[in-house]
NUNU-717007 format. One record per residue (C-alpha): residue number from 1; residue in three letters; x, y, z negated. Coordinates in steps of 0.5 Angstrom, whole numbers, plus 2048, in hexadecimal, padded with zeros to 3 digits. Last residue first. Layout:
// residues N
NODE|n|res|x|y|z
NODE|NUM|ALA|X|Y|Z
...
This chain:
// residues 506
NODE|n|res|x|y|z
NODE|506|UNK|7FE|7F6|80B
NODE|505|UNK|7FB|7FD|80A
NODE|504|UNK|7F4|7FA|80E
NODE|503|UNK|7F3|7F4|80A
NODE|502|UNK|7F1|7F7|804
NODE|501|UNK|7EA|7F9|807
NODE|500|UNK|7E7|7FF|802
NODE|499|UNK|7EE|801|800
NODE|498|UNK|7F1|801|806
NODE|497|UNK|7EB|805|808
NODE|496|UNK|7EB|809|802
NODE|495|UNK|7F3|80B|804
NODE|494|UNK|7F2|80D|80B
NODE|493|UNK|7EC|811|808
NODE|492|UNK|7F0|815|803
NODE|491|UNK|7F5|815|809
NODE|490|UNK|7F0|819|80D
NODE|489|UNK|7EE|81D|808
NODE|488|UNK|7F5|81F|807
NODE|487|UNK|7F5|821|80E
NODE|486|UNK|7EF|825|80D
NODE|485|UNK|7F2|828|808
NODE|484|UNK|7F9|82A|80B
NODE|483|UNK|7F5|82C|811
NODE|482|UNK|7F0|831|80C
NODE|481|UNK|7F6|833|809
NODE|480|UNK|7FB|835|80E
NODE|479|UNK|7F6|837|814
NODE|478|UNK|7F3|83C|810
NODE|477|UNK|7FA|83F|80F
NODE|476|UNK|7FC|83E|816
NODE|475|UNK|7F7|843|817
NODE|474|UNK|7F9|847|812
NODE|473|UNK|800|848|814
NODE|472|UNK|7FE|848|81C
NODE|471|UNK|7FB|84E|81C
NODE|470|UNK|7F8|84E|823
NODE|469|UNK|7F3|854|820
NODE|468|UNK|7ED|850|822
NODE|467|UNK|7F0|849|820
NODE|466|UNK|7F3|84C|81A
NODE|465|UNK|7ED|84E|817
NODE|464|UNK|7E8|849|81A
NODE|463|UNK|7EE|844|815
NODE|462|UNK|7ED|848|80F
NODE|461|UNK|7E5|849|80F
NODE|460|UNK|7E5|841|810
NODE|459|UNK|7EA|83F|80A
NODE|458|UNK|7E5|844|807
NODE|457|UNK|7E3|84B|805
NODE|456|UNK|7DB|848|804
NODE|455|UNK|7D7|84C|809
NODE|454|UNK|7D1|848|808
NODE|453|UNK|7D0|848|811
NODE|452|UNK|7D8|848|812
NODE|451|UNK|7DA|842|80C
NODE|450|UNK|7D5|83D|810
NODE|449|UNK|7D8|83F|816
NODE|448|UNK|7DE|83E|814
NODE|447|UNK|7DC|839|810
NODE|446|UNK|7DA|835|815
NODE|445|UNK|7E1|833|816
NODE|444|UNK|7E3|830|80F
NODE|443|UNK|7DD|82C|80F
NODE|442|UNK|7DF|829|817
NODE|441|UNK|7E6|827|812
NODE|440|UNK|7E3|824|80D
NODE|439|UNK|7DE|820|811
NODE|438|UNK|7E4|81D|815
NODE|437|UNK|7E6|81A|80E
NODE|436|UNK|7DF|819|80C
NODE|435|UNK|7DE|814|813
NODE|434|UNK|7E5|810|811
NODE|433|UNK|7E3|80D|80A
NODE|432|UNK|7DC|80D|80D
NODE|431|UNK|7DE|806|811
NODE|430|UNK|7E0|803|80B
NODE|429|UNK|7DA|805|807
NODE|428|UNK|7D5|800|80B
NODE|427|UNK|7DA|7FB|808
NODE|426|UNK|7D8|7FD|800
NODE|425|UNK|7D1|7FE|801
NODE|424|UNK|7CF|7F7|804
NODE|423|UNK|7D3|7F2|7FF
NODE|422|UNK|7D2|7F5|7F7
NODE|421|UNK|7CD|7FA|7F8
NODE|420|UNK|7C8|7F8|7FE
NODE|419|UNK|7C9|7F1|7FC
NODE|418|UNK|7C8|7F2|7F5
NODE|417|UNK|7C1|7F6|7F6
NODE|416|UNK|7BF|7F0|7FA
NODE|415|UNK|7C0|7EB|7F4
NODE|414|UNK|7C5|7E6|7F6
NODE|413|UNK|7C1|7DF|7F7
NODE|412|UNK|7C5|7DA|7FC
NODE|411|UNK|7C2|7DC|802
NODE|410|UNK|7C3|7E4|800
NODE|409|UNK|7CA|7E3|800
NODE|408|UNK|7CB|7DF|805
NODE|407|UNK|7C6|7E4|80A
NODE|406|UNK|7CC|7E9|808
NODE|405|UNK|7D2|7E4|809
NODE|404|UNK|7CF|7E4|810
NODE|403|UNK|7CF|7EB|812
NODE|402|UNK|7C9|7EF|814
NODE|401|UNK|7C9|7F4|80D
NODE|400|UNK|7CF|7F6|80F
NODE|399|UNK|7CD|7F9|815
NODE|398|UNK|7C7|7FB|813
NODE|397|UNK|7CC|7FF|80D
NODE|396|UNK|7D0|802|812
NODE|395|UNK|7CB|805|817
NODE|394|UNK|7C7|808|811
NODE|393|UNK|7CD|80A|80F
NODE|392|UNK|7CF|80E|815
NODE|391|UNK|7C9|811|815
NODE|390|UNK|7C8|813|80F
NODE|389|UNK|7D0|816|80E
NODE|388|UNK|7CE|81A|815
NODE|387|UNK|7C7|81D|813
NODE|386|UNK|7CB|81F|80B
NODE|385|UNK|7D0|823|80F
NODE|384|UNK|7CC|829|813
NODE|383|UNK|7C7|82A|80C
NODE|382|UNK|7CD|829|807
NODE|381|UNK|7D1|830|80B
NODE|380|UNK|7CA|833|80B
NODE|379|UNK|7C9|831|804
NODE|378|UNK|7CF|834|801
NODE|377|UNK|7CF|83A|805
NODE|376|UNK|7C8|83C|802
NODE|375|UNK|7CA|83A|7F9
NODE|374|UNK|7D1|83B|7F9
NODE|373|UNK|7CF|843|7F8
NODE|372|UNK|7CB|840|7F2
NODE|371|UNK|7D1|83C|7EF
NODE|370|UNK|7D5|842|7EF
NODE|369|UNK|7CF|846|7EB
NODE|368|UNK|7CE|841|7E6
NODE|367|UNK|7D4|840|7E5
NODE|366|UNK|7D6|847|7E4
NODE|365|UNK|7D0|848|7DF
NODE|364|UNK|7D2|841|7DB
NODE|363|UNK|7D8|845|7D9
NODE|362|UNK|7D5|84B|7D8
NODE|361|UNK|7D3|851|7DC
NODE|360|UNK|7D6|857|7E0
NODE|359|UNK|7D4|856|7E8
NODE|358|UNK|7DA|85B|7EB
NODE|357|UNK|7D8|857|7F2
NODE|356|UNK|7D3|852|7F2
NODE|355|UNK|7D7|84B|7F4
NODE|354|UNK|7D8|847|7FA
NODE|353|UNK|7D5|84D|7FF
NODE|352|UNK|7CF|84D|803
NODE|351|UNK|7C8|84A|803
NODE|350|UNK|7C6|84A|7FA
NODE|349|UNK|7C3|846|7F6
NODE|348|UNK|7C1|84A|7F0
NODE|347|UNK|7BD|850|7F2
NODE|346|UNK|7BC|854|7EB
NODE|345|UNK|7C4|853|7E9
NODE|344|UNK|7C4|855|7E2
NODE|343|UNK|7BE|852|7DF
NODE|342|UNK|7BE|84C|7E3
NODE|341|UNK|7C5|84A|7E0
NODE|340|UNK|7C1|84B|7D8
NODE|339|UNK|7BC|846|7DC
NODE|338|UNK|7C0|841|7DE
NODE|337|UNK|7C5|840|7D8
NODE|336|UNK|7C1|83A|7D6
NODE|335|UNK|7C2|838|7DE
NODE|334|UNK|7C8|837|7DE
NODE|333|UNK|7CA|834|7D8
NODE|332|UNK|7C5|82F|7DA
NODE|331|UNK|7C8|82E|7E0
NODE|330|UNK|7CF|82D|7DD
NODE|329|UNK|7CC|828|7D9
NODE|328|UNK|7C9|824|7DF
NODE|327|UNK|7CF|824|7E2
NODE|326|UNK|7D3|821|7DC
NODE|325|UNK|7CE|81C|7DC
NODE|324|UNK|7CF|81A|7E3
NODE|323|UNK|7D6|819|7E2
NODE|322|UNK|7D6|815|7DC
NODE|321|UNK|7D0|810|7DF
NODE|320|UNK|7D5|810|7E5
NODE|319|UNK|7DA|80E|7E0
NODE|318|UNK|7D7|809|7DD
NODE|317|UNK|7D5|806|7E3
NODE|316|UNK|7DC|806|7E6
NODE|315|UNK|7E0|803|7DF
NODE|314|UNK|7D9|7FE|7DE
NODE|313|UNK|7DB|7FB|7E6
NODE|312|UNK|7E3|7FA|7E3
NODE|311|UNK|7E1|7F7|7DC
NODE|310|UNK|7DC|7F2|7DE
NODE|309|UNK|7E0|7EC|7DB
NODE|308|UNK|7DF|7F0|7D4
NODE|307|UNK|7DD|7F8|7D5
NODE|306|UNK|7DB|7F9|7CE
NODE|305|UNK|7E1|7FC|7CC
NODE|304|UNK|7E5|7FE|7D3
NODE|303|UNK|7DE|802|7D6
NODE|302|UNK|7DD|805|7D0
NODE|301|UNK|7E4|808|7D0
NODE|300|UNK|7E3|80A|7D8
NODE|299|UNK|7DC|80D|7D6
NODE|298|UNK|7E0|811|7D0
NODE|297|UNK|7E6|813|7D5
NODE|296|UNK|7E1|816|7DA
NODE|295|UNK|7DD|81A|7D5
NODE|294|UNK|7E4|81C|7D2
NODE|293|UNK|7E6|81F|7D9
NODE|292|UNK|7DF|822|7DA
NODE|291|UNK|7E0|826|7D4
NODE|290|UNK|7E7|828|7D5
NODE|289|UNK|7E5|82B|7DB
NODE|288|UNK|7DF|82F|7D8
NODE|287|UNK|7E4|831|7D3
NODE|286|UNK|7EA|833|7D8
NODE|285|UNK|7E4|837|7DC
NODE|284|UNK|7E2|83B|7D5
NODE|283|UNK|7DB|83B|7D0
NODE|282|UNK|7DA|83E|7CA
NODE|281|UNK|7D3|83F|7C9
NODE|280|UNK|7CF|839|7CD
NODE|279|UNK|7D6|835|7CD
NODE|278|UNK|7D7|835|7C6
NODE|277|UNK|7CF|833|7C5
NODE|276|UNK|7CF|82F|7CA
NODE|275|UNK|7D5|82B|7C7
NODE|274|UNK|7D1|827|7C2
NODE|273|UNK|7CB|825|7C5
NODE|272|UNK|7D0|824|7CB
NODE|271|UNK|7D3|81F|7C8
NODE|270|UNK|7CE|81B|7C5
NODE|269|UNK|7CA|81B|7CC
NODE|268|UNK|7D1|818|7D0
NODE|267|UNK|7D3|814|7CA
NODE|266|UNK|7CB|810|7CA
NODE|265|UNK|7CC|80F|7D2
NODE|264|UNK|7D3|80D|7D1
NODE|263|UNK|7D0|808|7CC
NODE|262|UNK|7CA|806|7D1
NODE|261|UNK|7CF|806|7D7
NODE|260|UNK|7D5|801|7D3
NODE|259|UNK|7CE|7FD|7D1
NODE|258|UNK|7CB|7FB|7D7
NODE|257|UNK|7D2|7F9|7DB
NODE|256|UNK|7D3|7F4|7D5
NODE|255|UNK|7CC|7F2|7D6
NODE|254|UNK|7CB|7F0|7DC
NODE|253|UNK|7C4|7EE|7DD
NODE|252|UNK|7C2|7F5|7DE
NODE|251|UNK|7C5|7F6|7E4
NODE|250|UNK|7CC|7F7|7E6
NODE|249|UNK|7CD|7FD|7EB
NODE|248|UNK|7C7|800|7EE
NODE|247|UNK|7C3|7FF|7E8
NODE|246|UNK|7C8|800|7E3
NODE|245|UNK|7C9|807|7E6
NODE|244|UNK|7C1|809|7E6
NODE|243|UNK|7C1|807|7DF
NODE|242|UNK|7C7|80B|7DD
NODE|241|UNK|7C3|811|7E1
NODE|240|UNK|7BD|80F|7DD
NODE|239|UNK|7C0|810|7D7
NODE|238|UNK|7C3|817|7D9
NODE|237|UNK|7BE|81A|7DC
NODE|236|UNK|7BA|818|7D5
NODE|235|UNK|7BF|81A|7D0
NODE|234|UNK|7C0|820|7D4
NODE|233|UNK|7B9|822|7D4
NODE|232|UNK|7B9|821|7CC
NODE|231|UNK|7C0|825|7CB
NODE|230|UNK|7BE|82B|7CE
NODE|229|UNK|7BB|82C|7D6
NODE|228|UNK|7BA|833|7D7
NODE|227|UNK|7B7|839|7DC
NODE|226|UNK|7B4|840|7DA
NODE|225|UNK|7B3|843|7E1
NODE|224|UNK|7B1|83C|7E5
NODE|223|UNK|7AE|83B|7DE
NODE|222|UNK|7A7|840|7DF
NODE|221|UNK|7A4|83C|7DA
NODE|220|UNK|79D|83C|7DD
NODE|219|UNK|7A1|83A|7E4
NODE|218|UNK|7A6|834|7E2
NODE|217|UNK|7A0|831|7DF
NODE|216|UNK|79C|832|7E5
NODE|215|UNK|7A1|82F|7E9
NODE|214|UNK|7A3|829|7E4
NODE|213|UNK|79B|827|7E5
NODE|212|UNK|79B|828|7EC
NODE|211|UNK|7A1|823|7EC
NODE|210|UNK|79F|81E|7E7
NODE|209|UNK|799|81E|7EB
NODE|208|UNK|79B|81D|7F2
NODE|207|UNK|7A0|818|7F0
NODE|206|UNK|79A|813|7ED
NODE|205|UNK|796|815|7F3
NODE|204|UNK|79C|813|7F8
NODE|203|UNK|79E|80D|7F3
NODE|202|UNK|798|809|7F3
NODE|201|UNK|796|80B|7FB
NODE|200|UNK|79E|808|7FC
NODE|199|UNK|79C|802|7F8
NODE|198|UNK|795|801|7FC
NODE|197|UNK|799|802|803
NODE|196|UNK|79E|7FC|801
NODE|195|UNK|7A5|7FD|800
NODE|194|UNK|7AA|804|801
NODE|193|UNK|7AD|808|7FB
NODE|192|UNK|7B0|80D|800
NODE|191|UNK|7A9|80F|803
NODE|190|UNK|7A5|810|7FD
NODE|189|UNK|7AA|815|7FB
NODE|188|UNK|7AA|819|800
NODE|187|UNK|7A2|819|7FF
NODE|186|UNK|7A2|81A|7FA
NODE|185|UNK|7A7|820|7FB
NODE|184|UNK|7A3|823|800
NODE|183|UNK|79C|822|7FC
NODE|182|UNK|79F|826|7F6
NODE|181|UNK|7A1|82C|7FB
NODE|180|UNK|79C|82C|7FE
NODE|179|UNK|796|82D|7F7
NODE|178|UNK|79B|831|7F3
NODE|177|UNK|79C|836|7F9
NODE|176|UNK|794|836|7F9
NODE|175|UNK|793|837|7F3
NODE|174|UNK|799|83D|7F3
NODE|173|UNK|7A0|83D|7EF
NODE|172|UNK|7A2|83F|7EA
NODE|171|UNK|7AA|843|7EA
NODE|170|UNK|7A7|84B|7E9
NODE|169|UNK|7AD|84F|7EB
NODE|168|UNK|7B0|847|7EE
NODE|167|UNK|7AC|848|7F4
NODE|166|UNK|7AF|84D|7F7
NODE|165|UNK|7B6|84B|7F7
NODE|164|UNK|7B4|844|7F9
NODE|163|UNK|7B0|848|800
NODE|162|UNK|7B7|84C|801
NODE|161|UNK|7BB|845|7FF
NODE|160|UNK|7B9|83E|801
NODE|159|UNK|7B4|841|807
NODE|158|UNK|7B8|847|809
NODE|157|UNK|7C0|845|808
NODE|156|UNK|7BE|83E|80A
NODE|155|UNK|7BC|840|810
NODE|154|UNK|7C1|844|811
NODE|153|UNK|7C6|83E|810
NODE|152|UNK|7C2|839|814
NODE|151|UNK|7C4|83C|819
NODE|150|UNK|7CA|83E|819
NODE|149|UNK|7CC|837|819
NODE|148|UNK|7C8|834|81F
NODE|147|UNK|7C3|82F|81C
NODE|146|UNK|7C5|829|821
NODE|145|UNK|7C7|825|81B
NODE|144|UNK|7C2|827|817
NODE|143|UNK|7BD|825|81B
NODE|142|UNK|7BF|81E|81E
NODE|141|UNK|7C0|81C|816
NODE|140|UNK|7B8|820|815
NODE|139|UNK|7B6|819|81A
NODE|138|UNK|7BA|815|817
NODE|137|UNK|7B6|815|810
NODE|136|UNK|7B0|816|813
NODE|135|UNK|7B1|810|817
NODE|134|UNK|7B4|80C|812
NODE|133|UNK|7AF|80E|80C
NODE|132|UNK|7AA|80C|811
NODE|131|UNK|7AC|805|812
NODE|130|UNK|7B1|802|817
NODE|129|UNK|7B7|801|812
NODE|128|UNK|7B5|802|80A
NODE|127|UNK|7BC|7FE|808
NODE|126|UNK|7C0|802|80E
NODE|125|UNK|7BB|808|80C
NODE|124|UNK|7BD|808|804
NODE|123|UNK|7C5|806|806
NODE|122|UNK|7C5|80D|80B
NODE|121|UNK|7C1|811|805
NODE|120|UNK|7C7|810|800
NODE|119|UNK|7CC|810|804
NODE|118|UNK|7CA|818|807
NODE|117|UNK|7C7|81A|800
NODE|116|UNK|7CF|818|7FD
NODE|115|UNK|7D3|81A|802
NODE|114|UNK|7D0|820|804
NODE|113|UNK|7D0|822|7FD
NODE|112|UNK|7D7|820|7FC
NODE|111|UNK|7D9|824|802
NODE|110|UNK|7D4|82B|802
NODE|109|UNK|7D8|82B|7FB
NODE|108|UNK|7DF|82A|7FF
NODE|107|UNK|7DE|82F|803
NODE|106|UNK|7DB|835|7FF
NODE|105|UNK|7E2|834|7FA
NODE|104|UNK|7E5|833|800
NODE|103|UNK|7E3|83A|802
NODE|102|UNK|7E3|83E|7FD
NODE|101|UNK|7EA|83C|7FA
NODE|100|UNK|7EE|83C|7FF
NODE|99|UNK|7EC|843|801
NODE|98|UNK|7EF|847|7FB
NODE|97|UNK|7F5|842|7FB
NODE|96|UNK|7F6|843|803
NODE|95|UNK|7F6|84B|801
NODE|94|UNK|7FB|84B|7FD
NODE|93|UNK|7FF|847|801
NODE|92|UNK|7FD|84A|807
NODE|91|UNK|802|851|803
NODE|90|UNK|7FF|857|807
NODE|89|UNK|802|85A|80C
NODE|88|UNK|7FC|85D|811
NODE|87|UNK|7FE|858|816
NODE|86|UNK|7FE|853|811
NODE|85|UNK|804|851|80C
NODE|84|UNK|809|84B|80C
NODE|83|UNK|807|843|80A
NODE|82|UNK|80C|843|804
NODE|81|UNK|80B|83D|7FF
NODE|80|UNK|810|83E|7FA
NODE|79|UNK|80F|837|7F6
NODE|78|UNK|815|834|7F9
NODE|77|UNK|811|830|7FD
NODE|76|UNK|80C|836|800
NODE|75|UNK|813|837|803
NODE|74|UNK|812|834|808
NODE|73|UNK|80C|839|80A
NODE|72|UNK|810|83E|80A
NODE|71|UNK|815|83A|80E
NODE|70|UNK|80F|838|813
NODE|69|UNK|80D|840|814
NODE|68|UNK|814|842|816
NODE|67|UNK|815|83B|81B
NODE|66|UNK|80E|83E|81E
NODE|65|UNK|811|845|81F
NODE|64|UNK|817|841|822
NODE|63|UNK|813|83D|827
NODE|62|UNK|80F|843|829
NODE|61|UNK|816|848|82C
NODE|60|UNK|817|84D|827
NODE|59|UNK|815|855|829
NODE|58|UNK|80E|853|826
NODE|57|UNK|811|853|81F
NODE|56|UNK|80A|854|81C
NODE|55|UNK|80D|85A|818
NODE|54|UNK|813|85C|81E
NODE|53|UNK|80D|85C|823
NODE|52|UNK|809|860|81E
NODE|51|UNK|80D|866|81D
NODE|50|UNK|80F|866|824
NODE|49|UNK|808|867|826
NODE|48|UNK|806|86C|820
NODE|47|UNK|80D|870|824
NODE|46|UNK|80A|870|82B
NODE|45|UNK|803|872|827
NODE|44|UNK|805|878|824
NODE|43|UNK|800|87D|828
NODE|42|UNK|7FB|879|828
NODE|41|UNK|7F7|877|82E
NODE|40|UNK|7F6|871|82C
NODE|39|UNK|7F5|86C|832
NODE|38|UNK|7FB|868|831
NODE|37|UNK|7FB|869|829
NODE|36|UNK|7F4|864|829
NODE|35|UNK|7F7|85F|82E
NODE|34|UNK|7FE|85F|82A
NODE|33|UNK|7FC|857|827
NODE|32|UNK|7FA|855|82F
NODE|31|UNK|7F6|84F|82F
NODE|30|UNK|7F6|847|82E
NODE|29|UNK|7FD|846|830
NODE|28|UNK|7FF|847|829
NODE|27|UNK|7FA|842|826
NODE|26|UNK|7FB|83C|82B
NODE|25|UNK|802|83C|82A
NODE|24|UNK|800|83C|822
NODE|23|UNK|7FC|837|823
NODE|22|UNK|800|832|827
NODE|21|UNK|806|833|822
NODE|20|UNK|802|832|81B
NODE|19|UNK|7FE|82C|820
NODE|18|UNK|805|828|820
NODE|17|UNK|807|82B|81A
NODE|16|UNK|800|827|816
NODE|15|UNK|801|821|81A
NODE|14|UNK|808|81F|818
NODE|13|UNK|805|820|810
NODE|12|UNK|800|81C|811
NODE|11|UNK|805|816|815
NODE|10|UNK|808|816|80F
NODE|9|UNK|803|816|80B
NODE|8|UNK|800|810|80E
NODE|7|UNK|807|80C|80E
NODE|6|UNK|808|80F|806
NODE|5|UNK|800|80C|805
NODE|4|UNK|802|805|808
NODE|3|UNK|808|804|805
NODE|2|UNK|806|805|7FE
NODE|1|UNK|800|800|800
């Protein structure tokens, strides 16, 4: 394995100069940089020329421009990373540090929710092949992959932000707006559940109800202005995560599975009802993230404990127990601070910019406001993604589910919900390993458009900038990191394949 990953890298980083060379050639033949002083009529325009000849290196020859910013970037390995200065003379390090952050921190959260909802709906319909749900479920695929990027975007702007904006001053809802969206959702549920038409009857009146009821509740109390969950609904979202986890992994009738994730469910719900108090009044980012760092480490120590002969699968569903508690009380937290953020900032979601500028407030005042301009950009990159990894899931997991060793499987007696799980969705990963890595990269250039229509002052910003101005600096800067990390991504997916499949790194 060791000398499959270092062959991989080496070809990545083989892969990563060859294409710095071919962008920047690309780049400074892309236009004139003296095109603006050319037509000027200013009187000292000859020596504003010179200046930036001699600032942008313009009298050297091309492939000694591209060895200076080559050696800059090598000595990134020193950690004295310099990628030169923008055609204004400003330090592209400071600005890459600046835009870095913004755009992957948009793109990997599109990734992992692509990821999850897009896998998850590809091995419903694969089980759920031919029905309704199937069709309905394809048919939205096709369209959000044709969705052209801008797009979806203004739609966004004005339906999830301007009319939201609007709504949340008095926060309640219509009969009529109870009454429709109740029967949708039933409806939607109806559908993923699947069976006999009775039980889907059964479960569209039951959800149907259970959702008008909630709605009108939500309404009276005026709760999407003053939400919270507290320790009594965490301690139910939590359960029946576990239970959700234990279903999809081992069953009930493993009892050493059972009782890692019950005991990490009951150390998730004690620990966060003595740290929300702390996390509530005094919180700080290294604390959050020792949190979630001592969630993990209890749920590997239960895992360890009660694990037995199981010990491997309680480890992983641990875990995910840990995990999703730990999101589930950053939600809570979030939402208790609420309406204290609405009291400053009226219209909450916002259609441009990633954070709201000379916004003075708490911690959780300033989370609440960077996750909110996340909100719209998030979802349309999700939206173009999510279609691809259903698609190519549903493919993957037919193919599977007609092997031989599935149908032995089932022959001999294995429950279908193992056979999903423990045979059929670990082989139809192998395929996606690839696929995510190559929706990375796709993610990464739809964020140029995506940052240009929110105006976020991202990796996407910085590169249109350059490219108008044939600035090969920041260009090459855009290249750097989001290159670097799609090659990454591509590594990791080598890496994951070989995992997944052994026999690929012999």
């Amino acid at each position: 394995m060791i000398r499959y990953i270092a062959k991989r890298l080496g070809i990545s980083l083989l892969i990563l100069v060859l294409g710095s060379l071919l962008m920047f050639v690309l780049t400074i033949n892309s236009g004139d940089p003296l095109a603006e002083y050319r037509e000027s009529n200013a009187p000292n325009r000859d020596n504003l020329i010179k200046q930036r000849i001699a600032h942008m290196g313009l009298d050297k020859p091309w492939y000694e421009r591209y060895w200076d910013w080559l050696s800059g970037v090598g000595k990134c390995f020193t950690g004295s990373c310099d990628l030169g200065q923008d055609i204004k003379g400003r330090n592209v390090g400071d600005l890459v540090q600046q835009a870095a952050g913004s755009t992957l921190r948009l793109v990997v959260i599109a990734t992992i929710l692509a990821i999850v909802i897009g896998i998850s709906l590809g091995i419903l319909t694969a089980i759920r092949q031919y029905s309704g749900f199937d069709y309905a479920v394809t048919f939205m695929a096709f369209v959000f992959f044709s969705l052209p990027v801008f797009w979806a975007a203004v739609l966004l702007k004005h339906y999830a932000a301007i009319e939201f904006n609007n709504w949340i001053v008095k926060a309640q809802f219509t009969p009529l707006q109870v009454i429709g969206i109740s029967v949708v959702l039933a409806f939607i549920l109806a559908a993923a559940a699947g069976g006999s038409w009775k039980r889907r009857l059964a479960s569209f009146g039951i959800a149907a109800a259970v959702f008008a009821g909630a709605l009108f509740y939500f309404s009276a109390v005026q709760w999407f202005r003053r939400p919270m969950l507290g320790i009594p609904l965490y301690a139910v979202l939590v359960i029946a995560a576990a239970v959700i986890v234990l279903m999809l992994t081992s069953g009930p009738q493993n009892k050493r599975v059972r009782n890692a994730i019950g005991a990490t469910a009951i150390v998730a719900i004690a620990g966060y009802a003595i740290m929300r108090g702390f996390l509530m009044k005094t919180p700080s980012t290294p604390m959050l993230l020792l949190c979630f760092l001592a969630a993990i480490l209890l749920a590997v120590a239960c895992g360890l404990v009660f694990g037995g002969f199981s010990r491997k699968q309680a480890i992983t569903a641990s875990v995910a127990v840990g995990i999703i508690a730990s999101g589930a009380g950053i939600a809570d937290l979030m939402l208790s601070n609420w309406n204290a953020y609405l009291k400053q900032i009226s219209r909450p979601i916002p259609t441009i910019g990633s954070v709201t500028p000379n916004f003075d407030s708490t911690y959780w005042g300033h989370f609440i406001d960077g996750a909110t301009h996340l909100i719209l950009p998030t979802i349309v990159l999700t939206l173009i993604s999510v279609a691809g990894y259903t698609r190519y899931t549903r493919a993957s997991m037919l193919d599977v589910l007609n092997q031989d060793y599935i149908r032995t499987a089932r022959s001999k007696g294995v429950s279908e919900r193992k056979v999903i799980t423990r045979h059929a969705f670990r082989n139809s990963l192998i395929p996606l390993a690839t696929i995510v890595a190559f929706d990375f990269a796709a993610l990464i250039g739809g964020a140029v458009i995506t940052e240009s229509v929110f105006g976020w002052q991202g990796m996407g910003n910085l590169f249109k900038v350059g490219l108008d101005a044939v600035d090969p600096p920041p260009v090459m800067a855009f290249y750097l990191v989001t290159g670097t990390a799609a090659v990454l991504m591509n590594l990791v997916a080598d890496i994951a394949y070989a995992f997944l499949d052994p026999r690929i790194a012999r």
